[in-house]
Structures are given as structure tokens and as C-alpha cells.
C-alpha positions as CSV (number, residue, x, y, z in Angstrom):
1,X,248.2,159.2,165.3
2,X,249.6,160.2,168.8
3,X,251.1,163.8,168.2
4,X,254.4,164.9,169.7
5,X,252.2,167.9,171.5
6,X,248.6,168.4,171.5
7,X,247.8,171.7,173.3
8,X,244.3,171.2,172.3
9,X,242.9,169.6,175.7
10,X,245.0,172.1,177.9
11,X,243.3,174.7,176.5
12,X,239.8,172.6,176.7
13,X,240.2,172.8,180.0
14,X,241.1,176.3,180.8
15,X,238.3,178.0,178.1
16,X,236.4,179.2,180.5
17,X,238.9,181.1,182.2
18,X,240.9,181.9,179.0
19,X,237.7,183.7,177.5
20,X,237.3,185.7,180.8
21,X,240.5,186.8,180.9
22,X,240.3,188.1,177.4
23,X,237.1,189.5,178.2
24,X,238.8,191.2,181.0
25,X,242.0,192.8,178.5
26,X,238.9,193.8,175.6
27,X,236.8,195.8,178.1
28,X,239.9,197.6,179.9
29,X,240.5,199.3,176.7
30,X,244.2,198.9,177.8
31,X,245.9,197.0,175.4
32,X,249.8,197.9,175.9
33,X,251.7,197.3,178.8
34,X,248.6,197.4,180.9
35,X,247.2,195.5,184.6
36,X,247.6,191.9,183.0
37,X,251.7,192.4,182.1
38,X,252.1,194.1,185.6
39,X,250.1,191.2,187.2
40,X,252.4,188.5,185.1
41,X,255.8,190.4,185.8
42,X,255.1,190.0,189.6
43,X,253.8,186.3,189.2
44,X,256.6,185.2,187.6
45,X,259.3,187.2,189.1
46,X,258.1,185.3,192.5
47,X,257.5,181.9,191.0
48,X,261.1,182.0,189.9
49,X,262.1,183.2,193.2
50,X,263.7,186.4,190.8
51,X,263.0,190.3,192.2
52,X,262.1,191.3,188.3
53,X,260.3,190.1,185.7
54,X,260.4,192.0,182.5
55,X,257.9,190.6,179.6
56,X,259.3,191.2,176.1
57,X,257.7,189.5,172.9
58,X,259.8,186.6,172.4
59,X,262.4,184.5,173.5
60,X,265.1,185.2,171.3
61,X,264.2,189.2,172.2
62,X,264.6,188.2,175.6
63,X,268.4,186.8,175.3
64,X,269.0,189.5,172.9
65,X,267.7,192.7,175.1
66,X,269.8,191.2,177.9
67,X,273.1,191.0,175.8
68,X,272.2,194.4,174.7
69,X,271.3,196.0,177.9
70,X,274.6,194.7,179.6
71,X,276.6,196.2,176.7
72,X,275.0,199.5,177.7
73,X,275.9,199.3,180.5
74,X,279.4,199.3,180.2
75,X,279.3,195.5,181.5
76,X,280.5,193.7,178.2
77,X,281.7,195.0,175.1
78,X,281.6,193.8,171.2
79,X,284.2,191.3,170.1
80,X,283.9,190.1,174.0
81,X,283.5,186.2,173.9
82,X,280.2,183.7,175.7
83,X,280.0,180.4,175.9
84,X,277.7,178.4,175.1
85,X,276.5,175.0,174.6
86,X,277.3,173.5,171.0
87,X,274.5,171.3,171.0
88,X,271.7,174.8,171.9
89,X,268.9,175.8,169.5
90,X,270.3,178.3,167.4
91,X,268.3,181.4,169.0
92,X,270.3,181.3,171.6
93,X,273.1,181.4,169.5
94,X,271.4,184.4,167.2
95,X,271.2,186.9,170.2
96,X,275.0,186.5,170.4
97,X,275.6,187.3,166.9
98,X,273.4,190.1,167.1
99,X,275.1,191.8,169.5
100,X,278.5,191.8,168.0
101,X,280.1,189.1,170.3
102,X,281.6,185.8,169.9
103,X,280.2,182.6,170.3
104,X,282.6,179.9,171.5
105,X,281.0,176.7,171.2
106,X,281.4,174.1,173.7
107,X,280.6,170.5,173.6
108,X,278.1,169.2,176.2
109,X,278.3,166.6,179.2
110,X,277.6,163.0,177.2
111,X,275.0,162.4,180.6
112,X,272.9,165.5,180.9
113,X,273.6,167.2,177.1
114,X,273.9,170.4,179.2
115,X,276.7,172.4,179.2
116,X,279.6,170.9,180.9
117,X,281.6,172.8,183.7
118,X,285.0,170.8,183.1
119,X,284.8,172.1,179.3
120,X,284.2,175.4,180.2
121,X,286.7,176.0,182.7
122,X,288.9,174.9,179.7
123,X,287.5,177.4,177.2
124,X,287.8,180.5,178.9
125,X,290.4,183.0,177.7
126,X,291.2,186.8,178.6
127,X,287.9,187.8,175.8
128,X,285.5,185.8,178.0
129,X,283.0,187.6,179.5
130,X,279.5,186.0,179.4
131,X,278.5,182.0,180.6
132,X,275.5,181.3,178.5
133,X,273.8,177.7,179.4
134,X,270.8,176.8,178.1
135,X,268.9,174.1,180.7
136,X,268.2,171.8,177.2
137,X,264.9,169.8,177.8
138,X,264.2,171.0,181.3
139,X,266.9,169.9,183.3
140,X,269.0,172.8,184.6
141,X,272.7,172.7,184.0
142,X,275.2,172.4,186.9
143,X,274.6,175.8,188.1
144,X,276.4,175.1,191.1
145,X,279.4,174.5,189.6
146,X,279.0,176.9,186.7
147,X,278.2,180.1,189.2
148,X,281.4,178.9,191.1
149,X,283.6,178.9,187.8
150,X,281.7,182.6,187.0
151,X,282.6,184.2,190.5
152,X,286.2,182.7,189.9
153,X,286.6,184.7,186.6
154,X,284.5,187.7,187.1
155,X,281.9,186.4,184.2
156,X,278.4,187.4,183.9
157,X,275.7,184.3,183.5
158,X,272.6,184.6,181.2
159,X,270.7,181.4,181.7
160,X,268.8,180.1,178.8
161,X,265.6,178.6,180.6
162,X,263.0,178.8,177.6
163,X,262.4,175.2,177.9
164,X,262.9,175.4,181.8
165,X,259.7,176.9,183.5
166,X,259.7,175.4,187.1
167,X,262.3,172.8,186.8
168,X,264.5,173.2,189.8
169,X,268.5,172.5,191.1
170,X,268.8,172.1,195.3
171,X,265.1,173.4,195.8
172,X,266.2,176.9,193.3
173,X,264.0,177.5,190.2
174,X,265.7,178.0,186.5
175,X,265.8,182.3,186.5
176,X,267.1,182.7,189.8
177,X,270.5,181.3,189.6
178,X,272.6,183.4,186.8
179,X,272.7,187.3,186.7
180,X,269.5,187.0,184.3
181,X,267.3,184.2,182.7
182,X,265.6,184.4,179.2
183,X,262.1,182.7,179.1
184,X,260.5,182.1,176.4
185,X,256.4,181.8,176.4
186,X,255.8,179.9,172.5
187,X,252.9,177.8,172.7
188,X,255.0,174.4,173.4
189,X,256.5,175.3,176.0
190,X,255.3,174.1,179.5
191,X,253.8,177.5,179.8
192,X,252.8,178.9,176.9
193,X,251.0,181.6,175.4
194,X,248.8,181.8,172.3
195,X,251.4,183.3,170.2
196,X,255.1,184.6,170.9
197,X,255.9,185.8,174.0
198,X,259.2,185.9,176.4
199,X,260.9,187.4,179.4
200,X,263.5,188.1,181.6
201,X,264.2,187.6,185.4
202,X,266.2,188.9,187.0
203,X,267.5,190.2,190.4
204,X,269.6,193.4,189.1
205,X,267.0,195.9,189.6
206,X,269.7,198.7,186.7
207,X,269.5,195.9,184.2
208,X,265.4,195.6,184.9
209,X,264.9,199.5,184.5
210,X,267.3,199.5,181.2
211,X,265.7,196.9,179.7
212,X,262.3,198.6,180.7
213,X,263.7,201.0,178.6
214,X,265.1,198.7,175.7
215,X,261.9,196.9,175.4
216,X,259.6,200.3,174.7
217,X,261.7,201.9,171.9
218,X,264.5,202.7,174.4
219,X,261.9,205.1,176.4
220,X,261.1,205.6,180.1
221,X,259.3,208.6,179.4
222,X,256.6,209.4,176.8
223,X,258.1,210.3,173.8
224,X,261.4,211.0,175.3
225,X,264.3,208.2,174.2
226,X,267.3,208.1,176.0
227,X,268.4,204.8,174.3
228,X,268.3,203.2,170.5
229,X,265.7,200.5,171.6
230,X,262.9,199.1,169.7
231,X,258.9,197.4,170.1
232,X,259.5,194.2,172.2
233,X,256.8,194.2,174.3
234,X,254.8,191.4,175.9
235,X,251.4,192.1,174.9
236,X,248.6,192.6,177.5
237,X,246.6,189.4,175.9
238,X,249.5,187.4,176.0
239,X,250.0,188.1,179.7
240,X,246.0,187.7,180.5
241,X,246.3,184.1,179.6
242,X,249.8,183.4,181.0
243,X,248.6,184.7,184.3
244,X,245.9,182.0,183.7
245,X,248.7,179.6,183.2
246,X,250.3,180.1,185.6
247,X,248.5,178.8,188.6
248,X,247.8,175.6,186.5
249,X,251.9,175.3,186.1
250,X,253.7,173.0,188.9
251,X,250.2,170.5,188.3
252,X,251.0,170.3,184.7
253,X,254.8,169.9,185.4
254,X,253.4,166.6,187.6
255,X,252.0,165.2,185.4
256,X,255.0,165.8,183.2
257,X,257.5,163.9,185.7
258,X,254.6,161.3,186.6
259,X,255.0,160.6,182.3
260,X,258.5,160.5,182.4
261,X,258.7,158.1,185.3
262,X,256.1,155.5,183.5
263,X,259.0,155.8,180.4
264,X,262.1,155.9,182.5
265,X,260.9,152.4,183.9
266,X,259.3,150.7,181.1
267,X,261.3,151.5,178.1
268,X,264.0,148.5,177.6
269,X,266.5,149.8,174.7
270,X,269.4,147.7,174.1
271,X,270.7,150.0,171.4
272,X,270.2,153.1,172.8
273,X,270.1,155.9,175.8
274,X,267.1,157.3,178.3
275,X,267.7,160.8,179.7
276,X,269.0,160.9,183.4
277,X,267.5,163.2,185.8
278,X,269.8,163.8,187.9
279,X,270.4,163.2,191.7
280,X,269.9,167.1,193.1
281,X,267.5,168.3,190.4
282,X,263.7,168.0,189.6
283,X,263.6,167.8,185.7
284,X,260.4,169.7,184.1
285,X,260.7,167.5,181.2
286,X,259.9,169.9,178.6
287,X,260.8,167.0,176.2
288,X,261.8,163.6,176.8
289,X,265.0,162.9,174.3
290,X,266.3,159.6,173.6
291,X,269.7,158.4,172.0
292,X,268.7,155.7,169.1
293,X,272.0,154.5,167.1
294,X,270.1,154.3,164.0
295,X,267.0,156.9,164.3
296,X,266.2,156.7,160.9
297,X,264.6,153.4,161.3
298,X,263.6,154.2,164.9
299,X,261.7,157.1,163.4
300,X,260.1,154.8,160.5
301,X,259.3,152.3,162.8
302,X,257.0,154.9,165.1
303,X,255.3,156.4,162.1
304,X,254.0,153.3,160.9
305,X,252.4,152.6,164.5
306,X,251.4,155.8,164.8
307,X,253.4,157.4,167.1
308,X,254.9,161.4,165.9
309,X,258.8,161.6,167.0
310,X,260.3,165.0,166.6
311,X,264.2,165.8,166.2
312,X,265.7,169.1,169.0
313,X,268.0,169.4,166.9
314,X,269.0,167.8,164.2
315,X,272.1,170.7,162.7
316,X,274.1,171.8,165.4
317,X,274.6,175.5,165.5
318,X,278.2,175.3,164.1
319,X,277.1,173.2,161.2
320,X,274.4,176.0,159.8
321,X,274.7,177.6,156.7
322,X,274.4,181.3,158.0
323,X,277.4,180.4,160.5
324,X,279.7,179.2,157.8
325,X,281.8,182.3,158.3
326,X,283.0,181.0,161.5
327,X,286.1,179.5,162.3
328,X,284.9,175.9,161.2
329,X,285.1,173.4,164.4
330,X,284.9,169.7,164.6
331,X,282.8,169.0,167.8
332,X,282.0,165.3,167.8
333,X,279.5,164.7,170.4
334,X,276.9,167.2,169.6
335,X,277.1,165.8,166.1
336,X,276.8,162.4,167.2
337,X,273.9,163.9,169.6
338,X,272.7,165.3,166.1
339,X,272.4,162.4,164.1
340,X,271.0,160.1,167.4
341,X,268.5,162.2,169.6
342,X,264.5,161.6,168.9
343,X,262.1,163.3,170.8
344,X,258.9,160.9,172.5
345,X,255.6,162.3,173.1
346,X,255.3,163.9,176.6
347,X,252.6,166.5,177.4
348,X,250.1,166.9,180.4
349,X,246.9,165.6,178.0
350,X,248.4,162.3,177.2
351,X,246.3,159.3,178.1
352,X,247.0,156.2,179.7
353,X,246.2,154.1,176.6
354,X,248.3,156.2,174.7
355,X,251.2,156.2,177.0
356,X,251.2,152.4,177.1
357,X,251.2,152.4,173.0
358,X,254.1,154.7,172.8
359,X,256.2,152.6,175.6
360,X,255.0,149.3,173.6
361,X,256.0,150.8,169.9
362,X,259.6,151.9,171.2
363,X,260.1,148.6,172.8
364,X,259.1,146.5,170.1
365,X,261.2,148.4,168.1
366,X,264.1,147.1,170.4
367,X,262.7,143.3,170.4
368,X,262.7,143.5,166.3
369,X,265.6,145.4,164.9
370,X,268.2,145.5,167.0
């Protein structure tokens, strides 16, 4: 059976310096917010072409903490509306909640399945304060156009680039364009750690030291707490084998594209759509999402060749049972996009044998059923 993700062989490959590295973080005796998070913070910050980096313990922490610090700071208030992307994981949807503001969902361009500028220029109202889009699958949304409409209405712009790491827009990585990006570092993603782990970049060196603070139980200095915060730190092993990651990143992103371009030029589908990359972007292709007009049997027909499919998403965030208390909207595309998007195989480890079986299975799917 070809998996959706195998992070098996990645790992393989890296063992020798992932046991060093842990070696490294056991005989330190520092085990909080020690050499390795510094190291990473500093890495990252400048791999994302950011001036911070602060390393909290998960991705939904690191969306949350950044709502929450810009509250404290007098930047945003409760009951203030974001927008976001209707089709999003619901995480990114949770840190709004949490925080006491409003989520307006907005349907996404039918091309990219990214946040749409036109749609948002139409959604604002006097209560908006905060662009949220999430760069869904590794293609950035059209920051260009979305930073224009935020300097136009004096909105902040948290970017949502856990499934981003190193995808690009006009040579600019995903966590340098908004006022903040939220990274998260679960072990799918394109870097991942070996357990939860997150963080945001970020330019704005007042929102860096407050979430410093935020991130530590709201303290800069031993037991002294000038804020209500709580434990999100990223921890010190986490960070030892990102920093490992790291350097083996933009290689594994490569391969990645070199995947995606074998699909985008093989796969025939009458009934249904490949993902478009884009004319100014480079795509990280964190997965590789299809429109099939009847998935059901799509999905079937893989399984019985052997080939794992997987569904991101299939219940929009408007449509879940804990956001019933909502004001109930119809928004058509990102149920369509619901009931129609499959996920193919693409990691770094794939082989060409098994490349060539998942681009035969999909096509023969074409040649019988539809």
C-alpha cells in the first residue's frame, strides 16, 4: 500500500544526526528554553527572511498567542471581526474563537482555494480588524494584493503558513509578508518535528518581546508575571531536531515540486481539476489536492490498487457542530470544495515506481468510470 506520508525514510536518513542532536540537548542538562530554541529562533527567523522567531508548542498556540498578544496591546479588541478563508482547517478558526473575536468566513478563489482578495475587499465592515489567510497546501495567497487591501483599511495580517515552510510569492518566503506568520512544526508538515511544535515570525520586535512573555506564563523575569500567560513553549528537543531539519529543507521542497511536476504532466482527468501553481509563486506542495466530481468512487478505486488518498478537509469550518451557534451561512464553493477535494501521495521518500503507480491508478480511473 503506498501511504499518503511516510516520514519513516526522512528520518532514515537523518538518524545519525538526529541521535547526536539529542545527545547534544541530554548532556546540556538544559532542557527549557535552552542553546537549541535560541539556535532555531535565529534559523528560522532568517530562512523566512523575518527579524523574530518565537517557538511556542504548537500551531494552533502560535495563531492564538498572536491574537492574544495584539489584544494586549491595545491593537485589536474582543467582538473585533478577521477574516478568514471558509474552506481553512478549523485551528485556524479556534484561535479566533478563543480570543473572543469574530470570524467572518469567506469563500475562496475557485483557482488557488486560497483566500480571495475580490471577496475580501467585499467583506470588510467598520468591526474589521484582522486579515487572516491561510497559504492552504503550500501556495501562498495573493499577498500582494491582500497587504494592499490591509494598508488601505488600516488591518493587521496574521498569515496562516503551517503548511507553507519555504514556499515563496515574487522571491518573499510565507512569514515575511503579514505583520506575523503562525508556523506549525507537526510531524507532516514539510518540516516537522517529532511531536507538536509551532512558531511565530515576525518583524515587530513589541509583539516578539510580549509574546516572549505570553509564551512562559506571561513572565520576562523569574518568577515575576506581568501578564496572564501560560506554558507554550517550544521544547529544547523539539528545536535540536528542527535545527537538523532545517538545513535539509529547500532539498526536500525539490523534490516536492520535482513530484508535483511528474503529476501535473501525466495525470489526464476528464472529470476533474489539478492544482495550479501559479505564474509568480513557487508552491511548496505540502499536499497535492485534486477536484474529483465523484470522490467516493475515486477514493474506492485507489484503495483497491493500493494507493492511500486523504481528505483536507472534508467539513468546512462553518458546517462543524461546535460552530453551530454561529450565524448559519450558505457558502457553496467550499462545500462543493468539501465534498470534491482528495489528497494524492506527495512526500520527499516517494519512489519512482511508486510515483508511476499512483499517476497510472488515477488515470485509469479516468479511462474506466468516467
Amino acid at each position: 500500500m503506498i501511504p499518503t506520508i511516510d516520514l519513516r525514510p526522512r528520518e532514515k536518513t537523518l538518524r545519525d544526526d538526529l541521535i547526536a542532536a539529542a545527545t547534544k540537548v541530554i548532556d546540556s542538562g538544559v532542557y527549557i528554553l535552552g542553546d537549541e530554541v535560541n539556535k532555531f529562533e535565529s534559523g528560522f527567523a532568517n530562512y523566512c527572511g523575518a527579524s523574530h522567531c518565537v517557538g511556542v508548542g504548537n500551531g494552533l498556540d502560535a495563531l492564538t498567542l498572536t491574537l492574544r498578544a495584539w489584544k494586549d496591546l491595545g491593537m485589536c479588541k474582543e467582538g473585533d471581526e478577521v477574516i478568514v478563508a471558509s474552506n481553512a482547517y478549523i485551528a485556524t478558526v479556534l484561535a479566533i474563537s478563543e480570543n473572543n473575536l469574530r470570524p467572518v468566513f469567506v469563500e475562496p478563489d475557485a483557482v488557488s482555494f486560497n483566500l480571495s482578495p475580490q471577496r475580501v475587499e467585499e467583506a470588510i465592515t467598520k468591526r474589521t480588524r484582522i486579515l487572516l489567510p491561510v497559504h492552504l497546501y503550500g501556495r501562498l495567497c495573493d499577498m500582494h494584493e491582500l497587504m494592499a487591501i490591509a494598508v488601505n483599511h488600516n488591518l493587521l495580517v496574521l498569515e496562516d503558513a503551517a503548511q507553507a515552510h519555504g514556499a515563496q510569492l515574487r522571491g518573499k518566503k510565507a512569514g515575511s509578508w503579514g505583520h506575523a506568520a503562525a508556523f506549525s512544526f507537526y510531524p507532516t508538515k514539510n518540516l516537522g518535528a517529532f511531536g507538536d511544535a509551532g512558531a511565530v515570525t515576525t518583524s515587530d520586535k513589541r509583539l516578539s518581546d510580549h509574546l516572549r512573555s505570553l509564551r512562559n506564563y506571561g513572565s520576562v523575569k523569574k518568577y515575576h508575571n506581568q501578564h496572564i500567560g501560560r506554558n507554550s513553549r517550544l521544547d529544547e528537543m523539539q528545536a535540536a531536531f528542527l535545527n537538523v531539519k532545517l538545513n535539509h529543507l529547500d532539498g526536500q521542497i525539490d523534490q516536492r515540486r520535482a513530484f508535483a511536476r511528474s503529476y501535473l504532466s501525466a495525470i489526464k482527468i476528464d472529470g476533474a481539476d489539478l492544482p495550479n501553481e501559479g505564474s509568480d509563486g513557487q508552491h511548496c506542495w505540502h499536499q497535492f489536492v485534486i477536484r474529483v466530481r465523484n470522490r467516493n468512487e475515486f477514493v474506492e478505486h485507489m484503495k483497491e490498487h493500493r494507493v492511500c488518498t486523504d481528505i483536507h478537509y472534508p467539513v468546512p469550518p462553518h458546517q462543524q457542530q461546535c460552530y453551530e451557534h454561529l450565524l448559519q451561512q450558505h457558502l457553496p464553493l467550499s462545500e462543493v470544495l468539501a465534498d470534491e477535494v482528495v489528497s494524492l501521495p506527495i512526500y520527499p521518500d516517494l519512489d519512482s515506481g511508486q510515483l508511476k503507480k499512483i499517476i497510472d491508478v488515477t488515470n485509469s480511473f479516468v479511462s474506466t468510470a468516467i
